[in-house]
N, C-alpha and C positions, 0 to 999 in steps of 0.2 A: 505400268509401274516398273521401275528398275528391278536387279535383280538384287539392289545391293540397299533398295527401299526399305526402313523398318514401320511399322507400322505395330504401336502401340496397343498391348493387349489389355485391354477393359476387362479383367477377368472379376475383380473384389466392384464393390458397387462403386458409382461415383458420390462423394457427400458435396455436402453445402451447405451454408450458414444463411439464414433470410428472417425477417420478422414480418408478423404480421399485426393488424390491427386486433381488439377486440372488442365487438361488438353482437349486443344481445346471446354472450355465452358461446361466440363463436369466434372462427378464426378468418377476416378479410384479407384478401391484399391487399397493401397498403397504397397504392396508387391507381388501382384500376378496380372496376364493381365486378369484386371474386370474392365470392363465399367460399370459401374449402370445408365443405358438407361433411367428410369424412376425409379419414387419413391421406388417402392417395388422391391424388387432383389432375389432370388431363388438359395440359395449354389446347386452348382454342382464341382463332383470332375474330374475337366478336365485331359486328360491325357498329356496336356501341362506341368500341375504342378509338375508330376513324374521329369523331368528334374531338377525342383529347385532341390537344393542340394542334385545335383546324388541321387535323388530320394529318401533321408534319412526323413523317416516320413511321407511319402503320400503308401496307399495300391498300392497295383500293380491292382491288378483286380476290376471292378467297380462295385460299392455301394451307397446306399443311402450317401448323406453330410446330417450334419457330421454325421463322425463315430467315436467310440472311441479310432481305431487303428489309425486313420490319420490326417491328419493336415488341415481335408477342412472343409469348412464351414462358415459362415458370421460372421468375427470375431466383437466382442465390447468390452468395458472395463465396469468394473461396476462402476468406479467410471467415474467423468472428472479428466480431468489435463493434461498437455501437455507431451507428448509421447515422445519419443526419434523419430526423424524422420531424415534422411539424406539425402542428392541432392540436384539437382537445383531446382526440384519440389517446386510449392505454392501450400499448404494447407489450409483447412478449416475440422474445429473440429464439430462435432454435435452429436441428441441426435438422435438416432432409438429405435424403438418397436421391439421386436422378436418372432418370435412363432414357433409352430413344433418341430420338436428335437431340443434340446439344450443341448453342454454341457457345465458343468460348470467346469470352471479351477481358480485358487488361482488368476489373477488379472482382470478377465473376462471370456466370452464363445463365443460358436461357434456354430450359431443357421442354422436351415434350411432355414427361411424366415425373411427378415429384409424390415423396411420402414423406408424413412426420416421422422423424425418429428420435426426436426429442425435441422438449420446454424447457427457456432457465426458470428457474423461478425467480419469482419477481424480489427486492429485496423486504426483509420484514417489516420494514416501517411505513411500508405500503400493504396490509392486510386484506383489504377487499380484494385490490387484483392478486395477490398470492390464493386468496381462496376459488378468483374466478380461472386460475390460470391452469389451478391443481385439478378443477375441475373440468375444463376441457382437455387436458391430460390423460383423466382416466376415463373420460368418454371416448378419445381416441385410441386409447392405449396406447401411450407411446411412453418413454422415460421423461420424466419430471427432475430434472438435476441443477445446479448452481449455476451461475453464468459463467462464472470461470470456468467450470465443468464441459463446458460445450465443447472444445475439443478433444477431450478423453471420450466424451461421449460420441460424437465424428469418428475415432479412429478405432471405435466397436464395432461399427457397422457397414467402414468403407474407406475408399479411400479419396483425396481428392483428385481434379485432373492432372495426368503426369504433365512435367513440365514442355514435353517437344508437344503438346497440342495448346498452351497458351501462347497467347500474339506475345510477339519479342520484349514489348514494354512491360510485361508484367515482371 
């Protein structure tokens, strides 16, 4: 490295914005079979995943998550906003911390280690999942706040990736 190289200090956490599914009182991810059992979750690249689409984009042989050949890893977005999602699935949006390998991609990354640090709540005119959402909440302990709230609530706990480590397009 140069002498004149800067290289970004990661001091405050990284955040990130991601939803997940809910099902039986928990929190899935939404495209791959991940339970997040508890708050902080640890990418692994299963060899379940090789099957998602006849295996285009996941390595064959196993490595650290993520990696930059494949598609594992704890995915977030850097910004909020509602996501394309589809099914019968209910969701809920929030904000996580990430640390470890990360990479960065043009609308988010795909970290080694993620933790909840906040739910939005769901709106009121949906009461069951606002009661199923509050209460994975305070089984996790994490902050339960509005949707809009989601990045007041991000910028308590960290900050996102500075801008010289996203690819040019973002």
């Amino acid at each position: 490295m140069s002498a004149d190289a800067t290289v970004p200090d990661l001091v405050d956490p990284v955040v990130g914005f991601r939803a997940w599914r809910i099902v039986g009182g928990r929190l899935l991810s939404p495209y791959i079979p991940c339970r997040w059992e508890g708050r902080v979750v640890h990418a692994e690249c299963w060899p379940a995943n090789r099957s998602l689409v006849r295996g285009r984009g996941w390595l064959a042989e196993p490595h650290v998550s993520p990696h930059p050949a494949c598609q594992c890893g704890v995915y977030a977005y850097h910004r909020p906003g509602v996501q394309a999602y589809y099914g019968e699935w209910e969701w809920v949006e929030g904000v996580v911390t990430v640390w470890g390998r990360i990479e960065a991609h043009r609308e988010g990354l795909r970290a080694e280690h993620a933790r909840v640090e906040a739910l939005a709540r769901p709106p009121a005119a949906e009461p069951a999942r606002r009661t199923r959402v509050q209460a994975i909440a305070a089984q996790l302990g994490c902050a339960l706040v509005e949707r809009e709230d989601l990045p007041a609530a991000a910028s308590g706990v960290g900050r996102p990736l500075p801008a010289a480590l996203l690819p040019d397009s973002c």
